[in-house]
ROLUMKE-776584 format. One record per residue: residue in three letters; x, y, z of N, C-alpha, C in turn. Coordinates in steps of 0.2 Angstrom, whole numbers, plus 5000, padded with zeros to 4 digits. Atoms other than C-alpha are relative to their C-alpha. Last residue first. Example, Ala and Ser with C-alpha at 12.3 -4.5 7.8 and 13.67 -1.06 7.14 Angstrom:
! residues 2
SER499649944999506849955036499650055003 ALA500449945000506249785039500450065000 
! end
This chain:
! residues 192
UNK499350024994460851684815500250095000 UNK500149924998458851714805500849995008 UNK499749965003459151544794499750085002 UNK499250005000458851444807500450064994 UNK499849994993457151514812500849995000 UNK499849934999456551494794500350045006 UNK499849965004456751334793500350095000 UNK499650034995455851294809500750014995 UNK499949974995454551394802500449985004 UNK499849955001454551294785500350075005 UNK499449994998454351134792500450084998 UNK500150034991452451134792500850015001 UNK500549954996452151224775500250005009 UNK499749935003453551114766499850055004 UNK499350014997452850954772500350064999 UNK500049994993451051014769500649975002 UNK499650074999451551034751500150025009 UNK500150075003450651154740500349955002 UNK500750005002450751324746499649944998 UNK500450034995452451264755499250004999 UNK500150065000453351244739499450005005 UNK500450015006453651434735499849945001 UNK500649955001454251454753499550004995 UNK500850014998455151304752499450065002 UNK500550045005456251374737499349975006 UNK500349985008456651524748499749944996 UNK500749984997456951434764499750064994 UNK500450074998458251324755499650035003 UNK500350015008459051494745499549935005 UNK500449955003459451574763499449974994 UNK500650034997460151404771499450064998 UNK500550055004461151414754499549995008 UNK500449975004461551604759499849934998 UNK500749994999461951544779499950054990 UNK500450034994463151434776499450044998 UNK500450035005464051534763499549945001 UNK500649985006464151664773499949964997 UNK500549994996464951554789499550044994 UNK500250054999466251484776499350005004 UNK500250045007466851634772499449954999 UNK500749955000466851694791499850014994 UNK499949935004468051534793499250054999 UNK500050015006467451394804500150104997 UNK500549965003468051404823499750004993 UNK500049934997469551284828499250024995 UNK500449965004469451124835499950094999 UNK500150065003470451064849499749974992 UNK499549995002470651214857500349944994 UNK499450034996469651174874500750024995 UNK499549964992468451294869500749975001 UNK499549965004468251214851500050055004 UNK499450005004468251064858500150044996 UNK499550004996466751084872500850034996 UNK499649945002465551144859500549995003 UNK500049995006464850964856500550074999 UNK499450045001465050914875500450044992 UNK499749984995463551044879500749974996 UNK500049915003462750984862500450035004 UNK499450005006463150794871499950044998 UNK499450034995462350834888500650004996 UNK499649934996460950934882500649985003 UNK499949975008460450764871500350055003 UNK499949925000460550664887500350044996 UNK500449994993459650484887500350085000 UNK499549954999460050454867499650035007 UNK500749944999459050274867500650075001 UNK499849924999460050144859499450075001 UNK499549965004458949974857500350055004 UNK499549934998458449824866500250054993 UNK499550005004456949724862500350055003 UNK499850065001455449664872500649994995 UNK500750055002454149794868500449954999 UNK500649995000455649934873499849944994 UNK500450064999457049884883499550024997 UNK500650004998458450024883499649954995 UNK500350045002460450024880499250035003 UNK499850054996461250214886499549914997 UNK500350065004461750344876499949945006 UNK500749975001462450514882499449954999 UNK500249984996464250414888499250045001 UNK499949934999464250374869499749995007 UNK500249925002464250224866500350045003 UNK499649944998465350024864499450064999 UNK500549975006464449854864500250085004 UNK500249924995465449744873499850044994 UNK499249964999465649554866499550085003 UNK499350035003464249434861500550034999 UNK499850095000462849444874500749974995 UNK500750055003463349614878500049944999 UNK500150075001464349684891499550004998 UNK500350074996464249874891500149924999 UNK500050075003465749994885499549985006 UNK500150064994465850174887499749964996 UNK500350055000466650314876500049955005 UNK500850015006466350494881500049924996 UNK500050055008467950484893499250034999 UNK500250055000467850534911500049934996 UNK499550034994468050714910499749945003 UNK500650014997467650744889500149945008 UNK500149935003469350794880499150005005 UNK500049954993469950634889499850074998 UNK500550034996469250514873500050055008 UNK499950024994470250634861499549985005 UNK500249964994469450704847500249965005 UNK500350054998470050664829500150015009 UNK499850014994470150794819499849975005 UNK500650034994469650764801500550035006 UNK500449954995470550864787499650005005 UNK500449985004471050724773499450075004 UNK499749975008472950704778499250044997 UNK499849935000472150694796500350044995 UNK500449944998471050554794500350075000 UNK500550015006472450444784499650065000 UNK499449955004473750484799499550004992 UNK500049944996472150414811500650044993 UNK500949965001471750274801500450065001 UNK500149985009473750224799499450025000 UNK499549985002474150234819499750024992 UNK500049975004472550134823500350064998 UNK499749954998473049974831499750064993 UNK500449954997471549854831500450065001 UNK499950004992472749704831499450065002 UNK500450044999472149684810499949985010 UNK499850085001472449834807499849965006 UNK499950014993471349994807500449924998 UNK499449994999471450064788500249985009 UNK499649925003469850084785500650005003 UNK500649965004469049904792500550065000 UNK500050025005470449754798499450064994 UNK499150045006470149774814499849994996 UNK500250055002468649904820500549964996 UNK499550025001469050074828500149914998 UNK499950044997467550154826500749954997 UNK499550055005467550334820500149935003 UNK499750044998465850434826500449954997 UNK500050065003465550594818500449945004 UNK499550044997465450774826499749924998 UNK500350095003464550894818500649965004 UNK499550035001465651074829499549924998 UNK500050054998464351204835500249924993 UNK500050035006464051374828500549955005 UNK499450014998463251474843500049964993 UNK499749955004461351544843500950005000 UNK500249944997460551404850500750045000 UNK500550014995461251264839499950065006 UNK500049934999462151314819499549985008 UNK500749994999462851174815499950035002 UNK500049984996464551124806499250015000 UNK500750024995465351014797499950015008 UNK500650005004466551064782499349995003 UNK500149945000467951074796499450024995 UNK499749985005467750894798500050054998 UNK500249965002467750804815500250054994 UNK499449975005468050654823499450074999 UNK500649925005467150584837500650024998 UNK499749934996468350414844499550054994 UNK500149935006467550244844500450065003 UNK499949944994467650074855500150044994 UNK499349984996467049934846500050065001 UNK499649945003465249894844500650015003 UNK499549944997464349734850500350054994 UNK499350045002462749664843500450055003 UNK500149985005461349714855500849974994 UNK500450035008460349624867500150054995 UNK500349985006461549684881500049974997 UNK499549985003462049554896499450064995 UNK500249985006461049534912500450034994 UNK499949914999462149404923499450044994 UNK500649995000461449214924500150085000 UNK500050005008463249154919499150025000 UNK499649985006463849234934499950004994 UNK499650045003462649174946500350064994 UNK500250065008461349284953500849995000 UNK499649975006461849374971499849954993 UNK499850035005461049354988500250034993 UNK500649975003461349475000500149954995 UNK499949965007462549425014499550004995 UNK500250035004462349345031500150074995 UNK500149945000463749355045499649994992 UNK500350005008464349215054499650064999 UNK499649965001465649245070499550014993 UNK499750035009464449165082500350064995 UNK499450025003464449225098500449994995 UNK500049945002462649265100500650035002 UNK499649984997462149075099499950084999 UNK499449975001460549025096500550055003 UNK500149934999459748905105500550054993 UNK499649995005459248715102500250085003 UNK500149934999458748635116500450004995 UNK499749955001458748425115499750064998 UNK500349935004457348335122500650035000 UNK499949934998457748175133500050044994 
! end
């Protein structure tokens, strides 16, 4: 005798999406980076469409390096940074944070929310995916209060050495297709 098979159309089972294994996950192929905060030095500033825009440097909080101890606590960095004129930018000053962490192969590898790993010719690096994104963020902190304005001192003397630096490449560029070619982009910054 010949068993029937059927399916039922009771059954309580329900199929789900296959899934890789755990240790088969994709990690980044970069060395890890600790987690960072952007400082800022009132001597560092940039002039980007017609606004004066806050350099912003990243501090990574690395035990045992500049004063970070050995837990990672950075109390003595930060009272360091600020004896010498830095201001250190709080991660909520950007809604979300600006630093993010990915899983790499040998710990998390910390950026910039603007920055994301990418795969080119079989290698990972840091590609800046949105440069408008971070200039946008750049001016944020000195709306928000967090940074202030550079003196109008400060801002002449800015623009006389960006004056003297398109001056000597002026004399230079007759002779120096480096000088020739960048000279209009020069000279673009120094008309603020």
């Amino acid at each position: 005798m010949a068993a029937t098979f059927t399916t039922g159309t009771t059954g309580a089972f329900q199929a789900l999406p296959a899934q890789r294994p755990t240790a088969m996950r994709e990690l980044v192929r970069l060395e890890p980076k600790p987690a960072f905060w952007y400082k800022h030095h009132p001597s560092r500033w940039t002039f980007r469409k017609g606004e004066w825009v806050p350099f912003l440097v990243e501090w990574y909080a690395d035990p045992g390096v500049a004063n970070v101890d050995q837990n990672g606590s950075t109390e003595i960095a930060e009272v360091s940074m600020r004896r010498k004129g830095w201001t250190i930018i709080p991660w909520d000053a950007e809604p979300g944070g600006y630093c993010i962490a990915y899983e790499g192969v040998s710990g998390p590898v910390h950026m910039s929310k603007w920055e994301a790993p990418k795969v080119v010719a079989g290698q990972t690096r840091k590609a800046q995916v949105d440069e408008e994104g971070y200039w946008a963020f750049c001016s944020r902190p000195v709306r928000d209060g967090y940074i202030e304005l550079p003196d109008q001192d400060f801002i002449n003397i800015q623009i006389e050495r960006q004056q003297k630096k398109v001056d000597e490449w002026r004399e230079k560029a007759p002779s120096s297709p480096y000088h020739r070619d960048a000279l209009a982009v020069e000279e673009a910054s120094s008309r603020r």
